[in-house]
N, C-alpha and C positions, 0 to 999 in steps of 0.2 A: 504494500500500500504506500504511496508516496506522503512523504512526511513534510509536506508543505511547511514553514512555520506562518504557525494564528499570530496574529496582533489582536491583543484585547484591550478595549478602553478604559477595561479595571484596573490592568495593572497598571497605566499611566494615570490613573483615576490616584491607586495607592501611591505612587512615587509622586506624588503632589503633581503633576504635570495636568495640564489643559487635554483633557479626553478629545475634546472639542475637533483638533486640529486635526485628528483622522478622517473626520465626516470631511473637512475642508480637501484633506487630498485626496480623498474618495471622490469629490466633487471636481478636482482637476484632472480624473484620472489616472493618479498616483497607486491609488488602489483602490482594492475590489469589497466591497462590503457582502459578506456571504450570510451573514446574522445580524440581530442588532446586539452591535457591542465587538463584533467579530471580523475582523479583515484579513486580508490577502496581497501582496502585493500583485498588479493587474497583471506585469509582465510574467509570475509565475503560474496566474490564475490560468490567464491565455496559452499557453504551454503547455497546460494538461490537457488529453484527452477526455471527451463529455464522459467517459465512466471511469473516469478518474480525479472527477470534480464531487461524485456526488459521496464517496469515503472521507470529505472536507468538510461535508454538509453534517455530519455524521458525527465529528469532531469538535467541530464547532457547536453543537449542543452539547455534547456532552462537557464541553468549558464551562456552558453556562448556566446550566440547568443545576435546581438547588440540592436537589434530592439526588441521593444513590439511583441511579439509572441503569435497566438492562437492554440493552437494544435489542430489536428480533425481526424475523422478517427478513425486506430488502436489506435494511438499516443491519443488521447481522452478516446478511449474505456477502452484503459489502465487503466486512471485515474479514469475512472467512475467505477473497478470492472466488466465490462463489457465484459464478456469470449471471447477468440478470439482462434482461430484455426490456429493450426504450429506454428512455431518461427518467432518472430518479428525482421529484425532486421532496419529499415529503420524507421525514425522519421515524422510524417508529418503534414503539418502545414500549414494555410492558407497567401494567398498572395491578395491583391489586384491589384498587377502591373501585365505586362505583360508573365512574367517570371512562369507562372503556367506550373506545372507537369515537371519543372529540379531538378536533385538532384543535393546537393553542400554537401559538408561533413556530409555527411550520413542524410540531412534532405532533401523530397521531398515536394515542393510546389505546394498548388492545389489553382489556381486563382479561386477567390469569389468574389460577392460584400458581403467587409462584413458589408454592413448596414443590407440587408436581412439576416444576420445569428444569429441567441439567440446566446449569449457567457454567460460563468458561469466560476465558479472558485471551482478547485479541486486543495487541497494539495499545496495551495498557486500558482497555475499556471494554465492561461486562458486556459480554452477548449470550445468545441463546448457543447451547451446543450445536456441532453442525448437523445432526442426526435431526434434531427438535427446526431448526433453519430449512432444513429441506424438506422435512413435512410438514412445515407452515406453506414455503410456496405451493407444494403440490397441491395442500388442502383451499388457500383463499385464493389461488392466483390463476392466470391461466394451461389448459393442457398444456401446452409449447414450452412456459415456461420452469413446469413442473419437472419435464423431461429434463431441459438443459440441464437443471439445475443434478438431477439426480443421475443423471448418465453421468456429469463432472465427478460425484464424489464418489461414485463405484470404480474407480481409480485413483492412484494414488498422482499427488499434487504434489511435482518435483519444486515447483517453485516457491511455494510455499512449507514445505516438506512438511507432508501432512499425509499419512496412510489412506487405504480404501477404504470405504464402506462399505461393510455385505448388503444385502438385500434383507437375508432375515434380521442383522441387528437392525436396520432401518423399519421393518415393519413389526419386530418387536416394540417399538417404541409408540406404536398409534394406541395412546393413552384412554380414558375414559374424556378426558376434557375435548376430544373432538367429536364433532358429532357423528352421526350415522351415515349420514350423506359425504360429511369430509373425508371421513374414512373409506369409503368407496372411491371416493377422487384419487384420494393417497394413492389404494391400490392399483387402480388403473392405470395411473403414472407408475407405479412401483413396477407391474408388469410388462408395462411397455419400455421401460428404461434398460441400457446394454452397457456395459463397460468398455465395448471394443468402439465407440461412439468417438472420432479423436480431434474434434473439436465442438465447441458451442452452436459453429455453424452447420456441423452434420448432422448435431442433436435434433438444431430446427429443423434442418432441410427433410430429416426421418418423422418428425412430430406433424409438419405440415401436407409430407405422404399420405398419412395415415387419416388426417380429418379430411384428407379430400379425396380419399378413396384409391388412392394411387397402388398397383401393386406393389410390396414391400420389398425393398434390395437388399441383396447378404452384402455383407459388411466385414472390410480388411482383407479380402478377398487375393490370395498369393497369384499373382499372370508371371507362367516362363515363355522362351521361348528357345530357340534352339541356342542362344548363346546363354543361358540361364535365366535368375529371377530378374524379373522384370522389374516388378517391385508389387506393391500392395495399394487392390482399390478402394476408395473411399465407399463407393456405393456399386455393386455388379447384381443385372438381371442376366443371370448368365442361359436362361430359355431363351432369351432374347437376342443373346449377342451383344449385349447394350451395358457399358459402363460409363458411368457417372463421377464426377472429381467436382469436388468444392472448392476454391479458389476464392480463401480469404485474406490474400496478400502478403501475409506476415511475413511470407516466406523470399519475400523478395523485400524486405524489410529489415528484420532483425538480427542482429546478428549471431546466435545462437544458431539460428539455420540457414545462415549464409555461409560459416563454417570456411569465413577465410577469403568466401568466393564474392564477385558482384553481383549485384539485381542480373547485369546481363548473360553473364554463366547460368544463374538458376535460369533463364530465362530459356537458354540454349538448352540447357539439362533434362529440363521439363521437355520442351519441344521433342527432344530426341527420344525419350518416356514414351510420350503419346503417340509417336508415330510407331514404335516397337511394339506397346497396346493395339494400335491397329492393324497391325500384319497378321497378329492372331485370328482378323477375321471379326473383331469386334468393331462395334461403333461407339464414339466416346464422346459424352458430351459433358459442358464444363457450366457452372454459375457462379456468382461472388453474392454479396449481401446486397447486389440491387435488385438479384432475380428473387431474394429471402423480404422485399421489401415488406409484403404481405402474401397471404395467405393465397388471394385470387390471382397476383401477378405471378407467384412461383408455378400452382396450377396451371395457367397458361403457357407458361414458360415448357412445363413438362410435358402438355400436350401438345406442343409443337415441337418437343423434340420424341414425339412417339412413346414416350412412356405406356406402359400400360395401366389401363385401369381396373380395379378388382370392385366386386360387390359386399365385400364384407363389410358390418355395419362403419360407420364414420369413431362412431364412440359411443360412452356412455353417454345419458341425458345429463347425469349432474355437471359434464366438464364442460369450464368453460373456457370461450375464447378469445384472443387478444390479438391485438399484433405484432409480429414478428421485428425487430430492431435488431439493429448490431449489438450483443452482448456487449458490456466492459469488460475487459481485456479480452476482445473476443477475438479467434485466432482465426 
């Protein structure tokens, strides 16, 4: 999580200093006011990426807030590394008094008891465990982002160094405190979640198949050919002849999997990939996160690239639906 440093007007409040003049360079564009009372400088505000703003959002309440505070939720998910879908901008945090599900300065309370909730500590501030984090979104949020969420933490989280989650400890966990219908959400998400899923955007791109009835693709799928492994595909209808690759950029980006080389190496690398892909006799088609924009535009997208379509039902009634965004730190 990026460790921005806050500027609070308390502590200039306490060192006898004029609070005042922050609002004043807030006002010249000096800096970024993210709370009241809580800044930023603009130039590192602007710097971050939009799911890398909203773990600031996050911080900066818990500065300011009087009470012992547990976050949960997105506000958790955050913490945990744990991809979340569209911009965040609402903080959320658990209550044990009567006052659950009010917003008051941009923080929404969800009444708990929190004897029954695991609490952990990320980045020096309580959150929900990640077990309890991920079947909150399955339970209030939507299908798509249920999956992401849980296809993430059924493997292990090298960057965060942070072990897998089974499926049974996960569904061990659906408490009494959810209800009967959440609990059915849970599952449906819990079922449909894979561990071999290897990025945010394949979880959607798999989650968004399935609401729209698209035949299902195996997944990490080994292609050789006469010169050996080819390598492994993202999504293969292999009745079909038809393999599918996600193309989230990163990889022409970061340097972890640049590994030394340029954008235009991977560039070539890839190219040379796909074309050894299709000597096999297969057809390969590719999307990024404009074709995940939503749910109608990827459908579209799939049926003009021939996908097939299967009849199996879409979903359960309870799950609901949202739309698709580029996760934070989404690969």
């Amino acid at each position: 999580m990026d460790l921005t440093p806050l500027i609070l007007s308390s502590d200039l409040a306490r060192l006898g200093q004029d609070s005042r003049k922050l609002a004043r360079r807030a006002a010249a564009n000096e800096l970024r006011r993210i709370r009241q009372g809580v800044y930023v400088t603009a130039k590192n505000w602007h710097a971050l990426k939009a799911w890398e703003q909203y773990p600031l959002l996050v911080r900066a309440a818990a500065a300011t807030l009087q009470t012992r505070t547990v976050f949960c939720r997105e506000s958790s998910a955050a913490l945990w590394g744990i991809p979340l879908l569209g911009t965040q901008h609402m903080v959320h945090a658990l209550t044990a008094d009567g006052g659950g599900g009010r917003s008051r300065a941009g923080v929404r309370r969800h009444r708990v008891d929190l004897a029954s909730v695991e609490v952990g500590r990320q980045h020096g501030l309580l959150v929900t465990s990640r077990v309890r984090t991920v079947l909150d979104l399955a339970a209030f949020g939507s299908f798509e982002q249920g999956v992401v969420a849980i296809d993430h933490v059924l493997k292990p989280d090298r960057v965060h160094r942070l072990q897998a989650l089974s499926k049974p400890e996960i569904e061990a966990s659906i408490g009494p405190d959810f209800s009967a219908a959440a609990a059915r959400r849970i599952r449906t998400v819990l079922d449909f979640a894979v561990p071999e899923s290897g990025s945010p955007g394949e979880s959607l791109s798999r989650a968004y198949m399935y609401l729209e009835r698209f035949k299902l693709p195996e997944l990490q799928t080994e292609i050789w050919d006469r010169s050996g492994l080819v390598g492994y595909l993202d999504f293969e209808w292999s009745e079909d002849r038809l393999a599918g690759e996600f193309d989230g950029m990163v990889k022409y980006q970061k340097a972890e999997y640049l590994n030394g080389r340029t954008p235009s190496d991977v560039v070539v690398a890839e190219k040379r990939r796909e074309d050894r892909i299709r000597a096999t006799g297969r057809r390969v088609i590719r999307w990024t996160w404009a074709e995940l924009a939503d749910r109608a535009t990827f459908a579209a997208f799939l049926d003009g690239a021939g996908v097939p379509r299967t009849r199996f039902p879409a979903c359960a009634p309870d799950i609901r639906y949202g739309n698709g965004q580029p996760p934070r730190g989404s690969t």
